[in-house]
N, C-alpha and C positions, 0 to 999 in steps of 0.2 A: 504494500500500500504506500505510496507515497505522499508523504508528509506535505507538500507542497503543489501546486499546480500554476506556472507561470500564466498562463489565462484565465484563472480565477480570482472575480472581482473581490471574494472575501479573502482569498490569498494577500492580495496586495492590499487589499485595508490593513491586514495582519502585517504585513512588512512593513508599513509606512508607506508606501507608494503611493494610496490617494489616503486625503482625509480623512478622519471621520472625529465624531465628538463621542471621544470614550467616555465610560461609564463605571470598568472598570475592567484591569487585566492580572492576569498571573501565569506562570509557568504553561497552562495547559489551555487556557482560556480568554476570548477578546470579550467583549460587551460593549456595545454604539447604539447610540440612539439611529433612530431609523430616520433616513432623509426622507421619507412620506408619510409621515405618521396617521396612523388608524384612529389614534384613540389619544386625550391629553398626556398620557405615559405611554410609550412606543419606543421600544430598544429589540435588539435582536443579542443574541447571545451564541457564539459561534466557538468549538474548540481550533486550537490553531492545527492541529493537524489536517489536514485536506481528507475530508470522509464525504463522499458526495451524496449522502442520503440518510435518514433511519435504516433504509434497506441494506446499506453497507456495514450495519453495527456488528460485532462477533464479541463473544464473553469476555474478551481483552478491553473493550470499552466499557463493560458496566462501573466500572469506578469513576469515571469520566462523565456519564450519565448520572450517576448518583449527585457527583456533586455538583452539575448542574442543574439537578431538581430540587437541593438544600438552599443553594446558592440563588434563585431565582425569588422567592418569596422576602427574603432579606432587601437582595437589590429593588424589589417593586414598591417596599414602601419608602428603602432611600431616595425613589425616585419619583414621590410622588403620590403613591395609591392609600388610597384611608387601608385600614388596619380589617382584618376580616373580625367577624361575618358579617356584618352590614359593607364596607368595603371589598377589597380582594382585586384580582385582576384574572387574564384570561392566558394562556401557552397555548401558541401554534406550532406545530411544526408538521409545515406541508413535507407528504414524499411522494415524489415522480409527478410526470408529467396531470398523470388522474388526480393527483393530489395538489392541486397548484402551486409546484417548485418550483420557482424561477429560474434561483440561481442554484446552480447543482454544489453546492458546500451546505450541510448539515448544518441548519441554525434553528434556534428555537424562536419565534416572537412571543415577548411577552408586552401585556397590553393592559391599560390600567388607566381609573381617573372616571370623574361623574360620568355616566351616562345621559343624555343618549349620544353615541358615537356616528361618527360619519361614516365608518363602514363598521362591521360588524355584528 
């Protein structure tokens, strides 16, 4: 599997090559806010390794997974969302073409902030 992909747009947010307005990084993980955003809280959560799908995950990634399912509820209210149950926010992550994947690099959206949203 390769770590990197020279034609992927979240490749090169990862490298510094184009902008983006982090949110927050570590060893295995990027976090940006989304240049379209869905909802008043809108970031995408991306591992820096190049995995082009959920489809691509194998049991070497569940720790990778875990912690970005730990790690997403923390970052949504530093970024904005009331505090659940009455608050809370929303994780997407489209796969494949049927699943509306845009960009083929493994990212989660997380999505968050009053309702009613403009998409959603």
């Amino acid at each position: 599997m390769s770590t990197h992909d020279p034609d992927c747009i979240f490749c090169k947010i990862i490298a510094g090559q184009i902008p983006s307005k982090r949110v927050y990084e570590d060893e295995d993980l990027l976090v940006f806010h989304d240049i379209h955003p869905w909802a008043p809280v809108h970031f995408l959560m991306v591992p820096k390794t190049h995995i082009a799908s959920m489809a691509q995950l194998t049991p070497e990634h569940e720790r990778l997974m875990g912690r970005m399912m730990v790690l997403a509820p923390k970052l949504a209210l530093e970024q904005g969302c009331n505090p659940y149950p009455d608050g809370g926010f929303r994780m997407v992550c489209n796969t494949g073409t049927e699943g509306g994947q845009e960009v083929r690099h493994l990212h989660v959206h997380i999505m968050g902030g009053p309702r009613p949203w403009l998409r959603g």
